[in-house]
C-alpha positions in Angstrom: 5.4 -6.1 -20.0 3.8 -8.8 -21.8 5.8 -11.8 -24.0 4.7 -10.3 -27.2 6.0 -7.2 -26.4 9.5 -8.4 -25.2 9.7 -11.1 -28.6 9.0 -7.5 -30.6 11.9 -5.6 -28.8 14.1 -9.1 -29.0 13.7 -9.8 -32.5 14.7 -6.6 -34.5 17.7 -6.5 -32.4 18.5 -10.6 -32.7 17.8 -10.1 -36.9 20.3 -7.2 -36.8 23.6 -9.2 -35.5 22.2 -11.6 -38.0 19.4 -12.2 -40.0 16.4 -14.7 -39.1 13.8 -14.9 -41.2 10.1 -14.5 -39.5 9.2 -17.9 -39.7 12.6 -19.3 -38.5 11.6 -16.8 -35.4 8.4 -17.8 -35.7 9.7 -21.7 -35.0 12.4 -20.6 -31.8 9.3 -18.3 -30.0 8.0 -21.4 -28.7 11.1 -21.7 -26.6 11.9 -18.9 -25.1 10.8 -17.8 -21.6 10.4 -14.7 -19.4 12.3 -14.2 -16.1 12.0 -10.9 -14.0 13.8 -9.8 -11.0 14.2 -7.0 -8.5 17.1 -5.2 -7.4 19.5 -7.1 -5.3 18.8 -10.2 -6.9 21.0 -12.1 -8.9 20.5 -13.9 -12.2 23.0 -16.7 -11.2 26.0 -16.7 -9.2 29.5 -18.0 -9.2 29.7 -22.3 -9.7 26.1 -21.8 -10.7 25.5 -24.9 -13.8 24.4 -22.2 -16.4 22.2 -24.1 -19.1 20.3 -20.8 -20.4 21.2 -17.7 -23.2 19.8 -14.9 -21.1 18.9 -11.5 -23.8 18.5 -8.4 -21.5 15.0 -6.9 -22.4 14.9 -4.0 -19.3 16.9 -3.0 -16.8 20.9 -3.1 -15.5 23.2 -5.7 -14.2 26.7 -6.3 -13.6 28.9 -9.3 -13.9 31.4 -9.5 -10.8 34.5 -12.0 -9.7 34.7 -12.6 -6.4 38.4 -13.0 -4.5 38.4 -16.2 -1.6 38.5 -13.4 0.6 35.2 -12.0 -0.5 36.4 -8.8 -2.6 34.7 -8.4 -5.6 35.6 -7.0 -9.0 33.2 -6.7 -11.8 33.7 -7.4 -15.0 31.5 -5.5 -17.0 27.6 -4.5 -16.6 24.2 -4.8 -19.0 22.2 -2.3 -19.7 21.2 -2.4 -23.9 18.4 -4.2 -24.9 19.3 -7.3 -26.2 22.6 -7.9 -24.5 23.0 -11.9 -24.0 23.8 -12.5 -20.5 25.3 -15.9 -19.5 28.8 -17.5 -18.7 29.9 -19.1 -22.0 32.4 -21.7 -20.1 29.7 -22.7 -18.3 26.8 -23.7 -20.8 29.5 -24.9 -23.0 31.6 -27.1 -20.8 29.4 -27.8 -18.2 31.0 -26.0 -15.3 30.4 -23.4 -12.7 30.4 -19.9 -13.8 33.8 -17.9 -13.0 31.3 -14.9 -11.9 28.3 -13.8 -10.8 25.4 -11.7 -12.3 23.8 -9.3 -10.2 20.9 -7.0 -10.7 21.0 -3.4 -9.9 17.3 -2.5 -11.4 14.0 -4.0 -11.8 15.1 -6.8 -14.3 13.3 -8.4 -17.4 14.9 -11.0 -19.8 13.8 -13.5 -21.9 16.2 -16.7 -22.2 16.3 -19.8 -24.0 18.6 -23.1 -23.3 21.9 -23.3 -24.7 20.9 -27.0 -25.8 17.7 -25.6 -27.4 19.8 -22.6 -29.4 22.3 -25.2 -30.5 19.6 -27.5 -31.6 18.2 -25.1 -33.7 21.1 -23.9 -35.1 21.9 -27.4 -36.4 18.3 -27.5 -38.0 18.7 -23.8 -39.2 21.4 -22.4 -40.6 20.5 -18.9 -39.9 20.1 -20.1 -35.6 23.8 -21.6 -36.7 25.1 -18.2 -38.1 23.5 -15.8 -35.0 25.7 -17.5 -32.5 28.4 -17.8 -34.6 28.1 -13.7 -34.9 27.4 -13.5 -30.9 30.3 -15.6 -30.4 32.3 -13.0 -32.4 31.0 -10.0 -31.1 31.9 -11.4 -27.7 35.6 -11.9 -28.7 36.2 -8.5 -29.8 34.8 -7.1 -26.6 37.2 -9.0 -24.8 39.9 -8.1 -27.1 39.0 -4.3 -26.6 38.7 -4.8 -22.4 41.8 -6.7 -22.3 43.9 -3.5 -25.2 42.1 -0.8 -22.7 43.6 -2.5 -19.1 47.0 -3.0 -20.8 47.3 0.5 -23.2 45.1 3.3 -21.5 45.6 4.7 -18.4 43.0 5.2 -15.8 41.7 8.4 -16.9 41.2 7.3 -20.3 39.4 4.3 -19.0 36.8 6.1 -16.8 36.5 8.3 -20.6 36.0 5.1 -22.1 33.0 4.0 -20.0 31.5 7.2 -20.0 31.4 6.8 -23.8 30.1 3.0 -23.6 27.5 3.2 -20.5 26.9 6.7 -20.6 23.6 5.9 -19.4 24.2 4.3 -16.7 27.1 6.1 -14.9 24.7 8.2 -12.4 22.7 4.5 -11.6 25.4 2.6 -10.6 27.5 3.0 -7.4 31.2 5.0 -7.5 32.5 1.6 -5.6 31.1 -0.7 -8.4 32.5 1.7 -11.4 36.1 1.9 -9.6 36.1 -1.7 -9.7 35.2 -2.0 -13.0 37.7 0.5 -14.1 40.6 -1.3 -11.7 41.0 1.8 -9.3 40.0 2.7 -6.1 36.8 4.8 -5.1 39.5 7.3 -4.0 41.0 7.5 -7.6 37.9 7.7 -9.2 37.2 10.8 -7.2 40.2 12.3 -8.0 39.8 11.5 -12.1 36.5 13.1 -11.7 38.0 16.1 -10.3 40.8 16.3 -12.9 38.2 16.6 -15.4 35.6 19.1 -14.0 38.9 21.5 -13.8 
């Protein structure tokens, strides 16, 4: 897929979380790039400097934590169109990432450097409002992750991601939706079974 193509699918979403006017698009274009990647790959990993907004234009990832004893635990995946990818502590403070990003289909995003987006949002106000706006949206999803963990139990929270990744619940390994969900494999299977009876 061409750059053109990807700005088309980028923008509509970008102007819906906030607006931007064409030409103020027009002006940030110039900045963004392209990055693709295969299956396995991994966007960056944990204590990786991240210096870039990553917006997901194809494919599925998940962010992970890994344990000093190598056990991993993810976090939460990407699979919309237009989902900003990136480890906030780290392009804002300057250190490593707490997690990794790992790709689990062929992968397309376009991205743009932090310093860049924060530049323009000082000569824009409408660059200024979409992060504010990205920044909140990312807040209430934490919020929500943090209510489910602490109020649901496990069944209600493998319901909960069959609502919110409904798409990708037959791409993505049992092991990596357990995690995700704070159960074991062995759980999962059990929920499942619950629910076909």
């Amino acid at each position: 897929m061409n750059i053109e193509k990807q700005f088309n699918i980028l923008y509509p979403i970008l102007n819906n979380i906030s607006p931007i006017s064409q030409e103020n698009w027009e002006i940030a274009k110039k900045y963004f790039k392209t990055k693709t990647l295969s299956k396995g790959e991994h966007l960056f990993y944990i204590e990786d400097d991240v210096k870039d907004f990553y917006f997901l234009i194809e494919g599925l990832a998940r962010y992970y934590y890994l344990t000093d004893d190598g056990k991993e635990f993810n976090k939460s995946f990407a699979e919309k169109q237009g989902h900003l990818l990136s480890s906030i502590s780290s392009v804002s403070h300057g250190t490593g990432s707490p997690f990794s990003v790992e790709v689990l289909s062929s992968f397309t995003t376009l991205y743009i450097s932090y310093k860049k987006l924060l530049e323009l949002g000082e000569q824009y106000k409408q660059w200024n409002d979409l992060l504010l706006r990205i920044y909140e949206n990312l807040v209430v999803k934490k919020e929500k992750r943090e209510a489910d963990f602490l109020l649901l139990s496990a069944r209600e929270r493998y319901e909960k991601f069959l609502e919110d990744y409904s798409m990708i619940e037959d791409a993505v390994p049992n092991y990596h939706i357990a995690s995700y969900l704070g159960i074991t494999d062995v759980a999962l299977s059990r929920i499942r079974k619950e629910m076909k009876n």
